[in-house]
Each structure stands twice: as C-alpha cells, then as structure tokens.
N, CA, C and O atoms as CSV, one atom per row, in Angstrom:
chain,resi,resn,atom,element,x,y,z
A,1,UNK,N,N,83.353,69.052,127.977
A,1,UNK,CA,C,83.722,70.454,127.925
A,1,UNK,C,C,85.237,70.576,128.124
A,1,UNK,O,O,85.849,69.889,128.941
A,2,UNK,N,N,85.765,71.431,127.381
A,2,UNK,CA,C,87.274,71.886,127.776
A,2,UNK,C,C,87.942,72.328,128.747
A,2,UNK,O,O,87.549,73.430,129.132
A,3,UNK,N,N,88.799,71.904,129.297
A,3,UNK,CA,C,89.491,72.833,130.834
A,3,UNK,C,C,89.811,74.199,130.295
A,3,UNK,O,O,90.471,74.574,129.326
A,4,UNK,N,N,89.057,74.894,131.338
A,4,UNK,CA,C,89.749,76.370,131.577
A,4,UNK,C,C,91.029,76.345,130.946
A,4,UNK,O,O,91.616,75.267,130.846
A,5,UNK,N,N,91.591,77.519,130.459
A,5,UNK,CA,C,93.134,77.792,129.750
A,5,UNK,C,C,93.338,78.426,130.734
A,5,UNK,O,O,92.457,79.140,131.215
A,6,UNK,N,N,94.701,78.301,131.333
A,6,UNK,CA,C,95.726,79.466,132.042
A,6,UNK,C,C,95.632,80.821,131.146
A,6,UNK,O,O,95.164,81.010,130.023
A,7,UNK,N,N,96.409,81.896,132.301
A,7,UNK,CA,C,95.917,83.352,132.275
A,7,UNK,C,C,97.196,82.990,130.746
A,7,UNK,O,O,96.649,83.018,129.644
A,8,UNK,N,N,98.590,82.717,130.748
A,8,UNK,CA,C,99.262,83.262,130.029
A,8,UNK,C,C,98.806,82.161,128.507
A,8,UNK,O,O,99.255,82.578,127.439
A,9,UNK,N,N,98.128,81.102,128.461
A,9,UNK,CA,C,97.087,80.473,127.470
A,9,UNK,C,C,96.465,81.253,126.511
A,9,UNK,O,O,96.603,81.390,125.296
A,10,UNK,N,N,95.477,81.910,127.675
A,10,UNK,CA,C,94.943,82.880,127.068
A,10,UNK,C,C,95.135,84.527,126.516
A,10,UNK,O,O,94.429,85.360,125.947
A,11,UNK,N,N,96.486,84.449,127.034
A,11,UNK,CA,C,97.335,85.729,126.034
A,11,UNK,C,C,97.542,84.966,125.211
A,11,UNK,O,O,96.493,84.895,124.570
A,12,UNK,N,N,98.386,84.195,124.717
A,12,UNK,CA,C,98.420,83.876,123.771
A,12,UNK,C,C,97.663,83.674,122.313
A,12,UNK,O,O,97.989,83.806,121.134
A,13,UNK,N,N,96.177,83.183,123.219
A,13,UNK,CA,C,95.456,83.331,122.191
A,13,UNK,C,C,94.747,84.806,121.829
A,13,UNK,O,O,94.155,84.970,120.762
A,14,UNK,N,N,94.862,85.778,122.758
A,14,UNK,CA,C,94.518,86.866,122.626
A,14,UNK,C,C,96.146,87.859,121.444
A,14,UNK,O,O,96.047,88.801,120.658
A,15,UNK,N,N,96.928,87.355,121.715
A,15,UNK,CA,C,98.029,87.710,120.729
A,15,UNK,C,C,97.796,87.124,119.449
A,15,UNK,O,O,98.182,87.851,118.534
A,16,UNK,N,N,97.256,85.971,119.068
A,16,UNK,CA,C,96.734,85.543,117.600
A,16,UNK,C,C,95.809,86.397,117.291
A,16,UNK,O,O,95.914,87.262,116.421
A,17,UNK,N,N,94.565,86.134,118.207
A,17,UNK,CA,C,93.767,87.225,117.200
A,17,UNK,C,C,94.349,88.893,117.133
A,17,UNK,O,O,94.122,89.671,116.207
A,18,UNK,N,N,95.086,89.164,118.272
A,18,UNK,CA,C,95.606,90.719,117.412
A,18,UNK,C,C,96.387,90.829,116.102
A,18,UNK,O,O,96.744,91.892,115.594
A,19,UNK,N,N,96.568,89.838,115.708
A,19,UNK,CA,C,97.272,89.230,114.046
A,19,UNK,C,C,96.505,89.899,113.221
A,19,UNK,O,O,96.780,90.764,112.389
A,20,UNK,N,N,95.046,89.185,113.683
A,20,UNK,CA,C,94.001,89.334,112.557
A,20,UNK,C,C,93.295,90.865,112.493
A,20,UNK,O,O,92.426,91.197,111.687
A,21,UNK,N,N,93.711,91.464,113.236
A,21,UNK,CA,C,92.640,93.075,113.692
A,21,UNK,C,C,93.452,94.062,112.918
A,21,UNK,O,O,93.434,95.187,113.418
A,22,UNK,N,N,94.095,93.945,111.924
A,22,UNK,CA,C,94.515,94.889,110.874
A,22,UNK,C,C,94.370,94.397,109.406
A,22,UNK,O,O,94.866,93.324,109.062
A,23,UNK,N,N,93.595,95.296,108.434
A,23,UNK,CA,C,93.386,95.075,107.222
A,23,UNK,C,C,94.231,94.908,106.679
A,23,UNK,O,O,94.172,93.891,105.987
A,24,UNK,N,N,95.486,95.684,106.599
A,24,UNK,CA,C,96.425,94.938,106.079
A,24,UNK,C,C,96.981,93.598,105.784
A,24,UNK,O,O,97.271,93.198,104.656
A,25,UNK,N,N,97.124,92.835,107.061
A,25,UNK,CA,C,97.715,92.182,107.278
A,25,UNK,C,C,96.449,90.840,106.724
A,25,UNK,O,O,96.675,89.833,106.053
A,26,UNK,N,N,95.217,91.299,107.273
A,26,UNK,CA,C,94.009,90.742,106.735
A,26,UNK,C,C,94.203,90.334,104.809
A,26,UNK,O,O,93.777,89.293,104.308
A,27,UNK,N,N,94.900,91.398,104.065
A,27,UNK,CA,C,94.603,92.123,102.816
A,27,UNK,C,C,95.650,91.005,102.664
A,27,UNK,O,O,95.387,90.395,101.628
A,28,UNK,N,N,96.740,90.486,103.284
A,28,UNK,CA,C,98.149,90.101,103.162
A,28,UNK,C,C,98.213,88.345,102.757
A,28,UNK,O,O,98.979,87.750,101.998
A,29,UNK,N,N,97.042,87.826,103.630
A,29,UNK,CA,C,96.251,86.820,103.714
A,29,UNK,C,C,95.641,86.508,102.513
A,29,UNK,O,O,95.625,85.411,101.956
A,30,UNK,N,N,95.021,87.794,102.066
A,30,UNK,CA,C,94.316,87.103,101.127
A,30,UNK,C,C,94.365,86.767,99.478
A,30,UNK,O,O,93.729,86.182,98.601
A,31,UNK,N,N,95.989,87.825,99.769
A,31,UNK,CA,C,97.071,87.729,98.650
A,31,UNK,C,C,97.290,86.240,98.382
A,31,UNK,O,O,96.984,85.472,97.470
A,32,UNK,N,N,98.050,86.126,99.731
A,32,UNK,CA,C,98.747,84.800,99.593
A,32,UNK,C,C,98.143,83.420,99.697
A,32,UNK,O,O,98.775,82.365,99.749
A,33,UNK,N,N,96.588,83.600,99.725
A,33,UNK,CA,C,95.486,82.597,99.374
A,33,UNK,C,C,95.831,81.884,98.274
A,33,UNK,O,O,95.863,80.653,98.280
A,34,UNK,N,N,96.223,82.884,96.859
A,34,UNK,CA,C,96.356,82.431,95.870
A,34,UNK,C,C,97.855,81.734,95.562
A,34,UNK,O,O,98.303,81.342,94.485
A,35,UNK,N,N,98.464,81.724,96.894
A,35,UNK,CA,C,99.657,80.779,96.783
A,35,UNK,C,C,100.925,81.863,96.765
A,35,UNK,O,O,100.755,83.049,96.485
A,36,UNK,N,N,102.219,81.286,97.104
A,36,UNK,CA,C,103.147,81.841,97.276
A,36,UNK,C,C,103.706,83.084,96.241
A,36,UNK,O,O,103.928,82.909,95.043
A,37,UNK,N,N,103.884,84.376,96.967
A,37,UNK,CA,C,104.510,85.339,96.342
A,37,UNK,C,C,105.297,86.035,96.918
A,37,UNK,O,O,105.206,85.865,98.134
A,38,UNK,N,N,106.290,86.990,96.541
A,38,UNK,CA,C,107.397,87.796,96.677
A,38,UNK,C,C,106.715,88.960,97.147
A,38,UNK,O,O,105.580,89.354,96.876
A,39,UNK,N,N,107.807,89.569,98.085
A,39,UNK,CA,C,107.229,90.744,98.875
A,39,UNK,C,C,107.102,91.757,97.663
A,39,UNK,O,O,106.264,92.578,98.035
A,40,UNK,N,N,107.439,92.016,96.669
A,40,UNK,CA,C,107.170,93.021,95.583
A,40,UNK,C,C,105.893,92.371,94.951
A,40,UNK,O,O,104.813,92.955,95.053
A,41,UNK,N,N,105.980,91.384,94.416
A,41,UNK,CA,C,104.165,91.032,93.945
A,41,UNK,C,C,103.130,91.920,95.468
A,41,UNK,O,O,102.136,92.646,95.469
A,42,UNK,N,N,103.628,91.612,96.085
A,42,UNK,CA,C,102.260,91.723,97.844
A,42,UNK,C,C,102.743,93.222,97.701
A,42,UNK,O,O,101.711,93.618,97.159
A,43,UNK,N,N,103.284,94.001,97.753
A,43,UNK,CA,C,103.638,95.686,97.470
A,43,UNK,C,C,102.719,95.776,96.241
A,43,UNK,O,O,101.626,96.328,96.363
A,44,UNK,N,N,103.151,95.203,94.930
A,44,UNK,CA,C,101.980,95.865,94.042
A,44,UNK,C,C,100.894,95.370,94.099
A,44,UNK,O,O,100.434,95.267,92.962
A,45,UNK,N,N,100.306,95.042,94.770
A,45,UNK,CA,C,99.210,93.957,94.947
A,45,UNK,C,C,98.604,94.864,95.714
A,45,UNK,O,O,97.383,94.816,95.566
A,46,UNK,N,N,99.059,95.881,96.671
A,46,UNK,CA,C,98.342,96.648,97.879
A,46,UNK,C,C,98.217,98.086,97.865
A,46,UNK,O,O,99.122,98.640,97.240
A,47,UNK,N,N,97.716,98.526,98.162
A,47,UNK,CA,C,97.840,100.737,98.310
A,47,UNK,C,C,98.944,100.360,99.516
A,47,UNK,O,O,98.744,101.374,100.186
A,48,UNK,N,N,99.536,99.937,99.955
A,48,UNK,CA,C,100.363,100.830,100.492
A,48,UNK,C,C,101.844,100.734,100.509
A,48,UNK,O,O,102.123,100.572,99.321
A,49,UNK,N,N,103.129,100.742,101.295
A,49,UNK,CA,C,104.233,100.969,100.755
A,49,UNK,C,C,104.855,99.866,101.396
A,49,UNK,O,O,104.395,99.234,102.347
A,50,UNK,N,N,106.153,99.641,100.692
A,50,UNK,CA,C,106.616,98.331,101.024
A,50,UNK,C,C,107.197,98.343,102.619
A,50,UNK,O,O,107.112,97.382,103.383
A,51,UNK,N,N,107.567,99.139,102.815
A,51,UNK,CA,C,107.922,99.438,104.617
A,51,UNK,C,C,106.632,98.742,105.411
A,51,UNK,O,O,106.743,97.798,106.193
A,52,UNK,N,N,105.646,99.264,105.124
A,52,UNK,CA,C,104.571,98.481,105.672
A,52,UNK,C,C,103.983,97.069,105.326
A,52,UNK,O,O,103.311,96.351,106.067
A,53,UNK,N,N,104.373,96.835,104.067
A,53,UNK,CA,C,104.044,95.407,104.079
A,53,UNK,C,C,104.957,94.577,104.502
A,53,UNK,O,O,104.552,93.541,105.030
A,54,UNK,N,N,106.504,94.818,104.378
A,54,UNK,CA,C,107.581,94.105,105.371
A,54,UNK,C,C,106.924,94.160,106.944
A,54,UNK,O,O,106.929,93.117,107.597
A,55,UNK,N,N,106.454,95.197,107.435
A,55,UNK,CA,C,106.226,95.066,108.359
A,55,UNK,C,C,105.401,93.903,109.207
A,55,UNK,O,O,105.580,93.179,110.187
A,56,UNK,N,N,104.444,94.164,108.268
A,56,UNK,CA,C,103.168,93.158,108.411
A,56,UNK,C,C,103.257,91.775,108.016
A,56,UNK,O,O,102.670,90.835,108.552
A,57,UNK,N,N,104.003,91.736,107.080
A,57,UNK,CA,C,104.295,90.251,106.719
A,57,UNK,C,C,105.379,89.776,108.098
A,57,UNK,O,O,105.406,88.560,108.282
A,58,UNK,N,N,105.997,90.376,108.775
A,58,UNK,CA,C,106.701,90.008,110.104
A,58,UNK,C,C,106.236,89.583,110.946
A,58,UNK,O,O,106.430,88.502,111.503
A,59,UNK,N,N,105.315,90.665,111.224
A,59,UNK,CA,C,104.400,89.874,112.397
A,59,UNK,C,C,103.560,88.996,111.686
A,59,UNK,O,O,102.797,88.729,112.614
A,60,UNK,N,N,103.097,88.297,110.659
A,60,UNK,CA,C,102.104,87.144,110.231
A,60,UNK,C,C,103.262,85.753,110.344
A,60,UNK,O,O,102.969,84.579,110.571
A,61,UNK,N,N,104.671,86.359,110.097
A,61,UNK,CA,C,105.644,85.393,110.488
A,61,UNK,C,C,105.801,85.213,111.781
A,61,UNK,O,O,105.786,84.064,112.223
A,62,UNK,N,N,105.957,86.169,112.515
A,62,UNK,CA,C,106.120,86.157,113.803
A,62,UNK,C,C,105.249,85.158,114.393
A,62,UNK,O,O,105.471,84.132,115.038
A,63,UNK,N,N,104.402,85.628,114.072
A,63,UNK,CA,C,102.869,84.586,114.797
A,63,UNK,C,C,102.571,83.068,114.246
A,63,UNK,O,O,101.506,82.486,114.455
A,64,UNK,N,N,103.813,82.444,113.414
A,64,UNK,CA,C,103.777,81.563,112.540
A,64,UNK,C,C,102.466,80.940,111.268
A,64,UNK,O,O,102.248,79.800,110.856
A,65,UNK,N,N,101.758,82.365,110.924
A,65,UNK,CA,C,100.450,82.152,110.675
A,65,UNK,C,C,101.823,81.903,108.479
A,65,UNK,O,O,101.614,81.164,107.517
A,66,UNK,N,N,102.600,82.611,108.653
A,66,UNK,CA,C,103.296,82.258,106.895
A,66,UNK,C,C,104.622,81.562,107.196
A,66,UNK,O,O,104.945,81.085,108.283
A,67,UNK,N,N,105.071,81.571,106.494
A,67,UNK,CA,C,106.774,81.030,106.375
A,67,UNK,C,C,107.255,81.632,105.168
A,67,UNK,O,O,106.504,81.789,104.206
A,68,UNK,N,N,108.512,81.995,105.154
A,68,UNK,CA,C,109.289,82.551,104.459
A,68,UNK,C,C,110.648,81.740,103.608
A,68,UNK,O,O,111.232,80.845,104.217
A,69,UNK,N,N,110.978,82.012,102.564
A,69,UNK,CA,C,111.910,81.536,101.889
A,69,UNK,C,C,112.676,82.300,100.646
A,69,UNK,O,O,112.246,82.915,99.670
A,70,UNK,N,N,114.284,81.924,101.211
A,70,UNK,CA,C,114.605,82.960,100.148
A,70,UNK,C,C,115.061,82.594,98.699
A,70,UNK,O,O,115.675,81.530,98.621
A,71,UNK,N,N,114.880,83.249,97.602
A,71,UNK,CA,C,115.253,82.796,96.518
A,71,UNK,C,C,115.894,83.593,95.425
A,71,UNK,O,O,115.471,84.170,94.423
A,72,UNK,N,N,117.326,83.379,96.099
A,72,UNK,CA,C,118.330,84.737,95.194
A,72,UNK,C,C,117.932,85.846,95.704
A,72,UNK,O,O,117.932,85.758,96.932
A,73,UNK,N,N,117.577,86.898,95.315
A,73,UNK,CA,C,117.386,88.297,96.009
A,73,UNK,C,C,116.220,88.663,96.647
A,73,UNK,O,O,116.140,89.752,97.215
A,74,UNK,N,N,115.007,87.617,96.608
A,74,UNK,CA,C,113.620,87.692,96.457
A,74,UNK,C,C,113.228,86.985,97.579
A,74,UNK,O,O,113.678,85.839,97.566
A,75,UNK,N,N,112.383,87.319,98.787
A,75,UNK,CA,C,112.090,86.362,99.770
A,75,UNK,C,C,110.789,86.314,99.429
A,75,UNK,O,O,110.195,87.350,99.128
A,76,UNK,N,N,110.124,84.999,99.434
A,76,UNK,CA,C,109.374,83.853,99.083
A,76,UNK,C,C,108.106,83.891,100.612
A,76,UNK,O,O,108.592,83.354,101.607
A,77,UNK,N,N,106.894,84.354,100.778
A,77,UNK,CA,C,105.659,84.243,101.404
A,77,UNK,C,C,104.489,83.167,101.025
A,77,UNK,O,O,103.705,82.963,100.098
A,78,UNK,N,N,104.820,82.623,102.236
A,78,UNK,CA,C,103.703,81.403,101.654
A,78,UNK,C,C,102.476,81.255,103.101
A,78,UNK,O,O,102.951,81.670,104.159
A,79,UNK,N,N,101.338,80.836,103.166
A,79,UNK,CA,C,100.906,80.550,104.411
A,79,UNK,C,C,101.000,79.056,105.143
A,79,UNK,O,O,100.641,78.043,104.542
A,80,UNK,N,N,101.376,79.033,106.128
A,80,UNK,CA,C,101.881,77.676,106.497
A,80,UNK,C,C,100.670,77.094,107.399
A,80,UNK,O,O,100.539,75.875,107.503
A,81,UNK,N,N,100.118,77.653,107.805
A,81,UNK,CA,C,98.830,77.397,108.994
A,81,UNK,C,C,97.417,77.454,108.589
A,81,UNK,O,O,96.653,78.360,108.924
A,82,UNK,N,N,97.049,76.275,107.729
A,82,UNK,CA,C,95.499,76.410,107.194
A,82,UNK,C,C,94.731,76.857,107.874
A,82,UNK,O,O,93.790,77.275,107.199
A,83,UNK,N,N,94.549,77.069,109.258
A,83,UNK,CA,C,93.525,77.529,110.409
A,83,UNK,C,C,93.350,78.744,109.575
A,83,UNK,O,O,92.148,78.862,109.336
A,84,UNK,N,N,94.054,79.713,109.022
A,84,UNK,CA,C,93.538,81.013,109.041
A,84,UNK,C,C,92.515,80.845,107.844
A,84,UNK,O,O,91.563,81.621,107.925
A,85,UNK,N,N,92.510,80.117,106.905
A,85,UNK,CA,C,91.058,80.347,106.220
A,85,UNK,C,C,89.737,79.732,107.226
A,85,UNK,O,O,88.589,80.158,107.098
A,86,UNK,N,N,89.986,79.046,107.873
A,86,UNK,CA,C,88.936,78.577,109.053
A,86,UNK,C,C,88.747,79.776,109.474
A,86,UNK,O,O,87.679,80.257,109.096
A,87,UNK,N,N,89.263,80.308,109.992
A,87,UNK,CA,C,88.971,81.723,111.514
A,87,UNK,C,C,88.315,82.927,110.322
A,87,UNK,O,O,87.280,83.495,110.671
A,88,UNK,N,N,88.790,83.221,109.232
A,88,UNK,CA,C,88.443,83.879,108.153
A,88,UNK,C,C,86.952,83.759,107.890
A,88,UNK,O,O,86.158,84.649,108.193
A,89,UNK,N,N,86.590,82.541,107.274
A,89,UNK,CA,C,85.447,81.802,106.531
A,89,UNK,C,C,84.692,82.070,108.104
A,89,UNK,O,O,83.751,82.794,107.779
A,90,UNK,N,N,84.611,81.917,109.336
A,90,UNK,CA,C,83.984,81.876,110.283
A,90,UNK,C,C,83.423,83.289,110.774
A,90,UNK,O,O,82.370,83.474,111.385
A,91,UNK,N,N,84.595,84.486,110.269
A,91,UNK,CA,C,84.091,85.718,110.736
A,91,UNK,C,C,83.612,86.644,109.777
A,91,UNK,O,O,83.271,87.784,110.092
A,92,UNK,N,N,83.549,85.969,107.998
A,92,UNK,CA,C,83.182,86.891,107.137
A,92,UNK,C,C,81.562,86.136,107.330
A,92,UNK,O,O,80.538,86.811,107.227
A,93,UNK,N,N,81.546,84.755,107.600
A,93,UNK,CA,C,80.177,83.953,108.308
A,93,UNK,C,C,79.607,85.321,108.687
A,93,UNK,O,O,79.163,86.229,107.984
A,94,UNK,N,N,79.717,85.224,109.695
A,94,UNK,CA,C,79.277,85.984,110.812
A,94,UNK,C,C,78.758,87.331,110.474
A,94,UNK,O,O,77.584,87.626,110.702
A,95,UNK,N,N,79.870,88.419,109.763
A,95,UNK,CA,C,79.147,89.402,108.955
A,95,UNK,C,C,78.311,89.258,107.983
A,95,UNK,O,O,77.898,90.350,107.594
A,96,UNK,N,N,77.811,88.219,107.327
A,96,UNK,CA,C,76.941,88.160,106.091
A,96,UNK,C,C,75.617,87.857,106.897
A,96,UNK,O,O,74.544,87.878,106.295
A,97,UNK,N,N,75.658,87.652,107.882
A,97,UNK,CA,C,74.536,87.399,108.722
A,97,UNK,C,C,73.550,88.042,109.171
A,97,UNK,O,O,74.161,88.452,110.159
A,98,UNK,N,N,72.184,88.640,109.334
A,98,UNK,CA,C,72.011,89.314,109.986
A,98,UNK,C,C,72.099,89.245,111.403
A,98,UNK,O,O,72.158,88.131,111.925
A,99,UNK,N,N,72.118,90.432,112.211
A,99,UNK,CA,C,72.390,90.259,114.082
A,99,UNK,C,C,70.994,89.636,114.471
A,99,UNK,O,O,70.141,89.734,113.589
A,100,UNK,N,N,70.712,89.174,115.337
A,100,UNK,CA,C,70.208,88.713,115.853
A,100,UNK,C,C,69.139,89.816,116.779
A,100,UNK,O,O,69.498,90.854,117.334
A,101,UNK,N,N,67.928,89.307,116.747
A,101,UNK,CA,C,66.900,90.666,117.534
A,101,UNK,C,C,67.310,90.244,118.960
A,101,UNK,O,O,67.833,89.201,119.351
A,102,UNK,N,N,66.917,91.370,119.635
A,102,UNK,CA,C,66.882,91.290,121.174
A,102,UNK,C,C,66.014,90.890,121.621
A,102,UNK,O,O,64.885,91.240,121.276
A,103,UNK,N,N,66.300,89.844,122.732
A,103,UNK,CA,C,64.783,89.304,123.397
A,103,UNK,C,C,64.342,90.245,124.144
A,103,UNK,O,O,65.093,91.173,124.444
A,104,UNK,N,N,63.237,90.204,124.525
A,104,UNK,CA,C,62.615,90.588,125.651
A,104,UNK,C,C,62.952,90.490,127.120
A,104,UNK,O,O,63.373,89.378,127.440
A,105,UNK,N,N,62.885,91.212,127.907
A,105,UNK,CA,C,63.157,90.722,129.205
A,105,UNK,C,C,62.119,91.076,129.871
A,105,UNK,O,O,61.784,92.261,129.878
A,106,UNK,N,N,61.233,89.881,130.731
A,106,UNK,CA,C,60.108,89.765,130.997
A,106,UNK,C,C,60.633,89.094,132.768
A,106,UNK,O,O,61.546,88.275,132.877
A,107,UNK,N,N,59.856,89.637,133.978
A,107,UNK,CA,C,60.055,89.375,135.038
A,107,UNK,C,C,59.035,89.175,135.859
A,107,UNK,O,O,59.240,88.884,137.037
C-alpha cells in the first residue's frame, strides 16, 4: 500500500484535478488530442471567445498538463503529459457505467 501524502501533496493533487472541472478546458483537451494547434484553430474550434480560450489554455499550461511554442506570430499548443487521456478514458469509464444499486443494511 502507498504512504499517506502530506496535507500540501494533497493540494496539489487536488489543484490538478481543478484543471479538469471545466468544460472548456475539458473541450481544450480534446482539441488538442488531434495534435498540435494554434490558439485561433482552438477559438474556431469552440463557442466561445478567444479571451477565454487564452485563458484556459494558461492554466492547462500552468498545470503543465500542454506546452507551448511560438512560431512567427502564432503560438503553437501541444499536450505534453499523456496522463490526461488516462484520467479522461477513466472518468468517461465511469459515466458509461451504470451506478451501482445500494446494498442493504441489515443489523
């Protein structure tokens, strides 16, 4: 079994998954599945406006889940951290599933 994580461990990992708890940024992911694109491809690619997808693509940098590169006027989104189709594939799992019945509680 694994040792307990420290309290600030486990912010941390509680700061990754707040990465994942916006569709956007979810939506941003699944752009760039299909491999590296420019923040204007990921703008027309989305309903919403490029202020917000700069945004969001920041914090997916921030959190080192992409990496960035620039090329002439155009900065370059790629995902650098394969884990996120793992954590992905594990929680769309999970919704295709049905829940589970409740046991009984018998005393």
């Amino acid at each position: 079994m694994a040792a307990k994580l420290s309290l600030s461990d486990l912010e941390r990992v509680a700061n990754l998954f707040r990465v994942f708890s916006e569709a956007t940024r979810l939506a941003l992911l699944q752009e760039l599945r299909e491999g590296p694109k420019a923040v204007g491809e990921l703008v027309d690619a989305l309903p919403t406006t490029q202020a917000n997808v700069s945004k969001q693509l920041k914090m997916l940098h921030d959190s080192g889940l992409v990496s960035r590169t620039k090329q002439g006027t155009s900065v370059i989104y790629q995902i650098c951290e394969p884990m996120v189709f793992e954590l992905c594939k594990l929680a769309c799992d999970k919704l295709n599933r049905p829940a589970p019945k409740p046991r009984k509680l018998e005393f």
